[in-house]
N, C-alpha and C positions, 0 to 999 in steps of 0.2 A: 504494500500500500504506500501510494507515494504522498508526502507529504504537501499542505498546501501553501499554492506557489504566492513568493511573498510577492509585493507591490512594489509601484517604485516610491519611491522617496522623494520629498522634498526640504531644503536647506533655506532656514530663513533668516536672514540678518536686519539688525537694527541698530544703528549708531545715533545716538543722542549727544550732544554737546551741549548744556546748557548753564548759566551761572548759579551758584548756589549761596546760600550766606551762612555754608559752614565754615571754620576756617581751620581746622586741620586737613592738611594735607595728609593724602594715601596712596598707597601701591592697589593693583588691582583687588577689590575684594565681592565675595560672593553675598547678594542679596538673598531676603530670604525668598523673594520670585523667583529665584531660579538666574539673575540676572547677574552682570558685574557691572562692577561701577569704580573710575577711579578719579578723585580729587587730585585738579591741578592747580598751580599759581594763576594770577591773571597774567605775567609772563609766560609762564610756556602757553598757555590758551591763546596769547597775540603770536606766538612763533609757529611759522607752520612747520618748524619739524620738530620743535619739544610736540607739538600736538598730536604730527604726526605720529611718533613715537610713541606718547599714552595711550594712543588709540590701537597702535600691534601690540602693545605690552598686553593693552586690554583684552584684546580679542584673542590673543595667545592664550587667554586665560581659560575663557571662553569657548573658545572650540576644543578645548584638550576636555574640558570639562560634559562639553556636549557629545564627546567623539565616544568617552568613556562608558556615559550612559545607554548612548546609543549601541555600542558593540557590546555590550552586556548584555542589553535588552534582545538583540541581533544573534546572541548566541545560546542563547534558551531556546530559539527555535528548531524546530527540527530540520535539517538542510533538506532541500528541493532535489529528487534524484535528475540527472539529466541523460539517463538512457544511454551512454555511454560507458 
Protein backbone atom coordinates (compact mmCIF):
# COMPACT_ATOMS: atom_id res chain seq x y z
CA UNK A 1 0.00 0.00 0.00
CA UNK A 2 1.45 3.16 -1.14
CA UNK A 3 1.57 5.87 0.80
CA UNK A 4 -0.39 9.28 0.31
CA UNK A 5 1.25 11.56 -2.03
CA UNK A 6 2.31 14.76 -0.23
CA UNK A 7 1.46 18.27 -1.88
CA UNK A 8 3.45 20.89 -2.90
CA UNK A 9 4.57 23.53 -0.61
CA UNK A 10 4.43 26.89 -0.24
CA UNK A 11 7.32 29.59 1.24
CA UNK A 12 6.14 32.62 2.70
CA UNK A 13 8.06 35.68 3.71
CA UNK A 14 7.60 38.86 5.42
CA UNK A 15 9.85 41.61 6.38
CA UNK A 16 8.79 44.56 8.46
CA UNK A 17 10.86 47.60 9.35
CA UNK A 18 9.29 49.64 11.43
CA UNK A 19 10.30 52.29 14.44
CA UNK A 20 9.64 51.35 17.98
CA UNK A 21 10.05 53.20 21.39
CA UNK A 22 11.84 50.50 22.98
CA UNK A 23 15.21 51.35 23.42
CA UNK A 24 17.22 48.38 24.12
CA UNK A 25 18.82 47.14 21.40
CA UNK A 26 18.87 43.13 20.32
CA UNK A 27 20.24 40.21 18.38
CA UNK A 28 17.61 38.32 16.42
CA UNK A 29 15.04 36.95 18.99
CA UNK A 30 12.02 34.41 18.68
CA UNK A 31 8.59 35.87 19.37
CA UNK A 32 6.04 34.11 20.96
CA UNK A 33 4.07 34.00 17.19
CA UNK A 34 6.39 32.12 15.90
CA UNK A 35 8.18 35.27 14.52
CA UNK A 36 11.80 37.02 14.88
CA UNK A 37 12.40 40.30 15.43
CA UNK A 38 15.52 42.32 15.87
CA UNK A 39 16.06 45.97 17.42
CA UNK A 40 18.25 48.32 15.66
CA UNK A 41 19.92 51.81 16.33
CA UNK A 42 18.38 54.78 14.39
CA UNK A 43 21.97 54.60 12.72
CA UNK A 44 22.07 51.31 11.39
CA UNK A 45 18.03 51.64 10.35
CA UNK A 46 19.41 55.19 8.11
CA UNK A 47 22.52 52.74 6.74
CA UNK A 48 21.51 50.44 4.09
CA UNK A 49 24.00 47.88 4.93
CA UNK A 50 23.89 48.00 8.94
CA UNK A 51 20.13 47.32 7.67
CA UNK A 52 20.83 45.28 5.28
CA UNK A 53 22.65 43.09 7.57
CA UNK A 54 19.88 42.99 10.41
CA UNK A 55 17.73 41.88 8.18
CA UNK A 56 20.18 38.34 6.81
CA UNK A 57 21.19 38.07 10.42
CA UNK A 58 17.21 38.06 10.92
CA UNK A 59 16.11 35.83 8.41
CA UNK A 60 19.05 33.45 9.02
CA UNK A 61 17.25 33.04 12.14
CA UNK A 62 14.28 32.57 10.78
CA UNK A 63 14.41 30.19 8.10
CA UNK A 64 16.89 27.69 10.07
CA UNK A 65 14.04 27.90 12.51
CA UNK A 66 11.27 27.29 9.97
CA UNK A 67 13.51 24.71 7.85
CA UNK A 68 13.70 22.67 11.25
CA UNK A 69 10.17 22.42 11.96
CA UNK A 70 9.30 21.82 8.61
CA UNK A 71 11.68 18.75 8.11
CA UNK A 72 10.45 17.37 11.27
CA UNK A 73 7.07 17.72 10.56
CA UNK A 74 8.20 16.40 6.73
CA UNK A 75 9.69 13.21 8.21
CA UNK A 76 6.82 11.71 10.37
CA UNK A 77 5.50 11.15 7.08
CA UNK A 78 5.49 8.08 5.43
CA UNK A 79 7.67 8.59 2.14
CA UNK A 80 5.76 8.21 -1.32
CA UNK A 81 6.81 4.95 -3.10
CA UNK A 82 8.00 5.92 -6.66
CA UNK A 83 7.65 2.60 -8.44
CA UNK A 84 11.13 2.32 -9.06
Amino acid sequence: MEGKPMGNYKIEVQVKIVECAESELSGPTKRSQGCFEMKISEAEAISIDACEQAVLKTNYEAMRDALSRHLTQVSKKKPVSTGT
